[in-house]
C-alpha positions in Angstrom: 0.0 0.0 0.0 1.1 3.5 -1.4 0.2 6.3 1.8 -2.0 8.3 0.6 -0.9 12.0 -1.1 -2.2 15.3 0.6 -3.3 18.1 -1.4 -0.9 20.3 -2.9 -1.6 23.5 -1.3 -0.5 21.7 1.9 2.8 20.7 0.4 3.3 24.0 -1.1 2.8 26.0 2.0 5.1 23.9 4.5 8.2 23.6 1.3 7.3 27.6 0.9 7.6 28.4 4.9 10.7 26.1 4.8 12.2 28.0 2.5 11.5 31.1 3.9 13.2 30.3 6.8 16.5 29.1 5.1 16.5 32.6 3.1 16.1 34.8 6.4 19.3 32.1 7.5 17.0 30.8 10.4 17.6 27.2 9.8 21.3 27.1 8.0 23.1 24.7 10.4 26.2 22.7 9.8 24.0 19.2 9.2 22.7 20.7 6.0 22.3 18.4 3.1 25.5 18.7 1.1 24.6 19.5 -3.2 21.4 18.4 -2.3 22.5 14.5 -2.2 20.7 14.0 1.8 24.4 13.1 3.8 25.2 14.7 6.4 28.5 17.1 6.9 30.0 17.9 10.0 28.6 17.3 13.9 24.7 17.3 14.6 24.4 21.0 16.2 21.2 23.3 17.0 19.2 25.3 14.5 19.5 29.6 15.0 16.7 30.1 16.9 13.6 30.9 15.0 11.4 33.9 16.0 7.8 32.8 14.0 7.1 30.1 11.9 6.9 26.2 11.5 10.1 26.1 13.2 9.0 28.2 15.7 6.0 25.8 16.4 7.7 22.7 16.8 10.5 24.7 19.7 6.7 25.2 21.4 5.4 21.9 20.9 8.5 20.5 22.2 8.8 23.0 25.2 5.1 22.9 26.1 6.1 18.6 26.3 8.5 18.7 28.5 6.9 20.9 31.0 4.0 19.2 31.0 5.3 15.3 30.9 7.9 16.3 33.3 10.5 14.8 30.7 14.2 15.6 31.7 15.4 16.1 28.0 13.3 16.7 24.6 15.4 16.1 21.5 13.7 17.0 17.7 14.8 17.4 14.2 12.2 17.5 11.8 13.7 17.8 8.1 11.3 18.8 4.8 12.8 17.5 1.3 16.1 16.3 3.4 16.5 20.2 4.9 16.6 21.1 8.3 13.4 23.2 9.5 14.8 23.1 13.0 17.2 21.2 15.6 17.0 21.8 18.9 17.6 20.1 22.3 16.1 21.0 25.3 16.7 19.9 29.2 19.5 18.5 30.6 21.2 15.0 30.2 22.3 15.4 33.5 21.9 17.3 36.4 24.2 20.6 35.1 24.7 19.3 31.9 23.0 20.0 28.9 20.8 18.2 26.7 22.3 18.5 23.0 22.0 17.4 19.6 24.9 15.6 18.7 24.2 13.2 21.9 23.6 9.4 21.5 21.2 8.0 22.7 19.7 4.1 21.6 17.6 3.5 19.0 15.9 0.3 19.3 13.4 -1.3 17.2 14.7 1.6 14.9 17.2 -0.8 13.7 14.7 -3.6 12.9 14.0 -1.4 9.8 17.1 -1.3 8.8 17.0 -5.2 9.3 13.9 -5.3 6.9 15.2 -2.9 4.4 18.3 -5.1 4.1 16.6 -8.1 3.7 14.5 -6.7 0.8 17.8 -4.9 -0.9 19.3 -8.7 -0.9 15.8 -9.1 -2.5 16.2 -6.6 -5.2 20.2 -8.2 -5.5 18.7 -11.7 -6.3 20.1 -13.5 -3.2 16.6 -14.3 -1.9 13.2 -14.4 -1.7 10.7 -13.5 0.6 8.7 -17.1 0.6 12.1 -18.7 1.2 11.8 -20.8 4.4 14.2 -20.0 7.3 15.1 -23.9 7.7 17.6 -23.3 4.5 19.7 -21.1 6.9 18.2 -21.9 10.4 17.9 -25.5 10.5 17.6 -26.4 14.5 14.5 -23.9 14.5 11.6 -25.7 15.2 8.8 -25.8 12.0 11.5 -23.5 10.2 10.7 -25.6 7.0 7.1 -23.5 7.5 8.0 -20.0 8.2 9.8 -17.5 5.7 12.0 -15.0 5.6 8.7 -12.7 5.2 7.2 -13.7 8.1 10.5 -13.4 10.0 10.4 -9.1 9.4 6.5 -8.8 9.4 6.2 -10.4 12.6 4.0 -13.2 11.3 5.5 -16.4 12.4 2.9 -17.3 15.4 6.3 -17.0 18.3 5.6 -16.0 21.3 6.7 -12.8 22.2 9.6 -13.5 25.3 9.5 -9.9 26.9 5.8 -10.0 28.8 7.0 -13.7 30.0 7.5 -13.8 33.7 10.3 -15.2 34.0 11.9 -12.8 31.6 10.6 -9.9 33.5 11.6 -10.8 36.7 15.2 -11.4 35.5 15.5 -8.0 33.3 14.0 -6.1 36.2 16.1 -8.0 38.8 19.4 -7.9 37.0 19.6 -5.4 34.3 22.9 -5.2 33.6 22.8 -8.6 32.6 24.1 -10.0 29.4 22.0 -12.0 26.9 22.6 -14.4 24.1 20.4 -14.3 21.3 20.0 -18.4 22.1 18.8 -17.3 25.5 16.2 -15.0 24.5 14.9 -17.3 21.3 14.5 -20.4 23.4 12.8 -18.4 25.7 9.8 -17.6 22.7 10.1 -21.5 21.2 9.7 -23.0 24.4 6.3 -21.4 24.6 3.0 -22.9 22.8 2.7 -21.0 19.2 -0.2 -18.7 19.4 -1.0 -19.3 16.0 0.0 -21.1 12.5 2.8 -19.2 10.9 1.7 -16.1 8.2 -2.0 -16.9 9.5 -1.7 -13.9 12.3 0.4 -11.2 13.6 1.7 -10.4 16.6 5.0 -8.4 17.8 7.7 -10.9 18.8 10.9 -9.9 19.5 12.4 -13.7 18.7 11.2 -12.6 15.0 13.9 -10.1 14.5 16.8 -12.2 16.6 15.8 -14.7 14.2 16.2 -12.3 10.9 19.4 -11.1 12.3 20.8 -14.9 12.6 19.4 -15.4 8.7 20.9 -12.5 7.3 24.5 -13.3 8.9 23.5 -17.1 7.5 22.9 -15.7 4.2 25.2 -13.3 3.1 28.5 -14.9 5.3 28.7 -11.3 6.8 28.3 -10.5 10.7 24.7 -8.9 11.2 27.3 -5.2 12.1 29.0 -5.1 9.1 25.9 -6.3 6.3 24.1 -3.3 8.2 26.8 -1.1 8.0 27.4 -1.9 3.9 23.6 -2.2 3.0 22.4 0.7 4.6 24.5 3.2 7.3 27.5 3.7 5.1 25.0 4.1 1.7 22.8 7.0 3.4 25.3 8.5 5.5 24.9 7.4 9.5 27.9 8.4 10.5 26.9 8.0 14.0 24.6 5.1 14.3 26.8 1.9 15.1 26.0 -1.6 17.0 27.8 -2.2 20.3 28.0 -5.5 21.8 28.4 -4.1 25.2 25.9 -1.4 26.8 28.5 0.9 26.2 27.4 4.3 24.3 29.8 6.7 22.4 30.6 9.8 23.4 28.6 12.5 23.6 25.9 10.7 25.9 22.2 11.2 26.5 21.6 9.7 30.0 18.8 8.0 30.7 16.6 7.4 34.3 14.0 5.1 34.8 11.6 4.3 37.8 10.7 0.9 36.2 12.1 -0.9 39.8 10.2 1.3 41.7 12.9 4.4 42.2 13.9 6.8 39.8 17.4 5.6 39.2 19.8 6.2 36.3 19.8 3.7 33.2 22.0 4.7 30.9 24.1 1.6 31.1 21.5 -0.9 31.5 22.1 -3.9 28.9 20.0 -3.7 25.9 21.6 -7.1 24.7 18.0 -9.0 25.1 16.3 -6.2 22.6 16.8 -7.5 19.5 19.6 -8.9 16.9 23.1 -9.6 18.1 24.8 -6.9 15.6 21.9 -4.5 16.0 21.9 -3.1 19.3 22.3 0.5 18.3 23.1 4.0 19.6 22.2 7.0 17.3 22.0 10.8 17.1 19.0 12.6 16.4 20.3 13.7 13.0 21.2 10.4 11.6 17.6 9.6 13.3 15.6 11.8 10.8 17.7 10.9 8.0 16.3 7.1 8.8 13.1 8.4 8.9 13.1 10.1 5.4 15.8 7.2 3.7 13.8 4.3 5.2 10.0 5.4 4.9 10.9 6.5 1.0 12.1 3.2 0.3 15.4 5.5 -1.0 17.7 2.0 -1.3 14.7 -0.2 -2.7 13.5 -0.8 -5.8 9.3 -0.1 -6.1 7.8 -3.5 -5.6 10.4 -3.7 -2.8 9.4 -0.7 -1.3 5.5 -1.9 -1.7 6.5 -5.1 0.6 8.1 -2.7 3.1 4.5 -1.2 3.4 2.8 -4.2 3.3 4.2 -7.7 3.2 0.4 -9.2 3.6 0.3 -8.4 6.8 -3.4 -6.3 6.5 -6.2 -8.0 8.2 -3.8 -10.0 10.4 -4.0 -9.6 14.5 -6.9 -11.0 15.3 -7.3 -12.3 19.0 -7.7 -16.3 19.1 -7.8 -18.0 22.6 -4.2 -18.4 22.5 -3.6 -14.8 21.1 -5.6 -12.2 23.1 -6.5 -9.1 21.6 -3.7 -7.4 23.9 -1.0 -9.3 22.0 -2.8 -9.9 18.4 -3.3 -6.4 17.1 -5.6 -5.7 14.4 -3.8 -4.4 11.3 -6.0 -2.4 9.3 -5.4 -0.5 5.5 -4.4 2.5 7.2 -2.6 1.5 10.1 -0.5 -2.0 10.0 2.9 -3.3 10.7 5.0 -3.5 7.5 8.5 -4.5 7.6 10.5 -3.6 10.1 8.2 -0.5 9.9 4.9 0.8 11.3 2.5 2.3 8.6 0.3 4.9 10.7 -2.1 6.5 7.9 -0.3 8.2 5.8 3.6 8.5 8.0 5.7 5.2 8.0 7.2 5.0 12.0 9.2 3.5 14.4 9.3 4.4 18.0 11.2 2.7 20.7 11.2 2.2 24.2 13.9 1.3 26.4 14.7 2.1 29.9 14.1 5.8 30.3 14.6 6.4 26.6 11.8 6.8 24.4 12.3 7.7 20.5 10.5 8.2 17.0 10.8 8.6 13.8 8.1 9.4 11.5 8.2 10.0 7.7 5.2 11.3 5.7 5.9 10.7 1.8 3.8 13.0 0.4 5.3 16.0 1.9 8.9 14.6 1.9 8.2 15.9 5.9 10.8 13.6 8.2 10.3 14.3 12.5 12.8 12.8 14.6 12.4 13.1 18.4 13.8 11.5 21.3 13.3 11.6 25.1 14.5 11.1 28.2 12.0 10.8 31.9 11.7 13.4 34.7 11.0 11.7 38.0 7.5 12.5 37.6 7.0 11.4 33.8 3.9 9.1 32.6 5.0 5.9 31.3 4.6 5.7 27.7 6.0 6.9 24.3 6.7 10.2 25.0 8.2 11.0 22.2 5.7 9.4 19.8 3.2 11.5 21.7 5.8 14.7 21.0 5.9 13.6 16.9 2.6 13.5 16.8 1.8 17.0 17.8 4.1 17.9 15.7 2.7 16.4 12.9 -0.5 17.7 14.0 1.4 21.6 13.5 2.7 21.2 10.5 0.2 18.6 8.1 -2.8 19.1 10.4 -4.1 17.0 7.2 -2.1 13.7 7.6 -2.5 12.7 11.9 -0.2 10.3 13.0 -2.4 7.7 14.8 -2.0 5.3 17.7 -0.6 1.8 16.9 -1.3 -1.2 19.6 
């Protein structure tokens, strides 16, 4: 499925604002595009500050949110036709220390669709297809000769999903500095009852992308780190998105605090090794973050029928709650809002936004006006739990294409 264009006048009026601003010199920043080609130059720094304007309205939507989610730092980018409208951080990352753009912070589930969009480029090369089953690469899984390489990255695969599982939540919680092998976490899913025959359903499982990650090291001979790095950070530019296999975090740092044990403590540091692919554990900055959003939710690296599967790999009017599969878990995927692959399609803006510890991020691209918002968050002692900074993007959105709302998903 092909989101749905706005009108024109719409488009015109946000590109003639942005360009406005860029003539007064409100938005020239050193993370320009560079002849117009999308790659960044030089470090991830604030935008001049803008006195009226789009720009203007997102530095209020963003301030007004972390007032009133008590949020300790706000980060945004928000880009139009790969052009900065406005970079800003706000907040501290720590007590006395600044909140700024060029920190890193991790990026989740953000890199599951850079797993999906490499899966589909080796697609478009010829190496594979979709409807391949995983058993030619995976043979100890169990019914691998019945699931695909598909239903791996749309989450179709009828797995149980191991983070709700008690055990694994009283272990996370209990020790979360702990390191885990992607063996651990799988047999953790497998050992449960599937809640449904594979590519019948859909549910998020996390053992679906550790699983993709293993098949695209099986498949290309490359460790998950560097295929990444070749198919997709190094072609559009991500200077500063790279895996760790530690919970380490380069340098400049966002800091994190949680109250998930029941005191607001810092988690910076806590290991993120269960959260998905060995080789995808990621840190980012909130520049290479909206570049994501606009490479990956243009399909920029995939061919069109490759880019149609990104949007939808068959996955519409799956999640529907079974008696194994309640309706919690099984989440109706509709036309307009479904998972695709690696992605989220919400109406009209392709997403991701992850969740981890005290760090909440998004990234939201809406084709039609080539309008990219990239935000990331970190809690206040008092903060709702929640995707605050899916809540921030979509208030954005709501300023700037009042036309095109970014719903709710699950």
């Amino acid at each position: 499925m092909t989101p749905a264009r706005s009108t024109t006048r719409s488009r015109r009026a946000l590109v003639a604002a942005l360009t406005a601003l860029v003539a007064l010199g409100a938005t020239v920043t050193t993370t320009d595009a560079a002849a117009g080609d999308g790659h960044r130059r030089g470090a991830c720094t604030s935008s001049r500050p803008a006195k009226d304007g789009p720009a203007r309205e997102v530095l209020r939507v963003a301030e007004q949110a972390r007032t009133e989610m008590d949020l300790k730092s706000v980060i945004v980018r928000v880009t139009v036709d790969g052009r900065d409208l406005v970079t800003t951080a706000l907040g501290e990352s720590m007590t006395g220390v600044p909140a700024d753009p060029a920190m890193h912070f991790r990026n989740g589930n953000v890199a599951i669709s850079y797993m999906g969009t490499a899966l589909l480029r080796l697609v478009d090369q010829g190496k594979v297809g979709l409807d391949d089953p995983v058993a030619r690469w995976l043979p100890d899984l169990p019914n691998g000769e019945r699931i695909t390489l598909r239903m791996l990255a749309a989450s179709t695969t009828g797995l149980a999903d191991y983070v709700p599982l008690p055990e694994f939540q009283q272990t996370v919680y209990g020790h979360p500095f702990r390191q885990w092998t992607a063996k651990e976490v799988v047999a953790l899913s497998t050992g449960q009852p599937r809640w449904y025959d594979p590519g019948t359903n859909w549910n998020y499982s996390h053992a679906n992308f550790v699983l993709l990650g293993a098949a695209l090291e099986k498949i290309t001979g490359t460790r998950l780190d560097v295929l990444l790095r070749r198919q997709i950070m190094g072609p559009l530019g991500l200077r500063e998105t790279t895996n760790s296999f530690t919970p380490d975090i380069p340098e400049p740092v966002l800091h994190a605090f949680s109250d998930d044990r029941g005191i607001y403590e810092e988690s910076t540091f806590w290991n993120p090794s269960w959260t998905t692919a060995p080789g995808a554990v990621q840190t980012t900055d909130i520049c290479d973050l909206a570049r994501s959003a606009a490479a990956i939710g243009s399909g920029e690296l995939l061919s069109p029928s490759s880019y149609r599967e990104l949007l939808n790999p068959g996955t519409v009017g799956l999640g529907h709650a079974t008696p194994t599969c309640p309706a919690t878990v099984c989440l109706a995927n509709t036309e307009a809002t479904h998972y695709g692959m690696g992605v989220v399609v919400l109406g009209d803006w392709i997403s991701q936004h992850p969740l981890f510890f005290g760090y909440s991020a998004s990234m939201d691209y809406l084709p039609s006006e080539r309008l990219a918002i990239a935000v990331s968050t970190t809690q206040g002692p008092a903060a709702a739990d929640g995707h605050t900074a899916h809540v921030i993007a979509q208030r954005i959105a709501a300023a700037l294409a009042p036309e095109h709302p970014i719903p709710d998903f699950g």
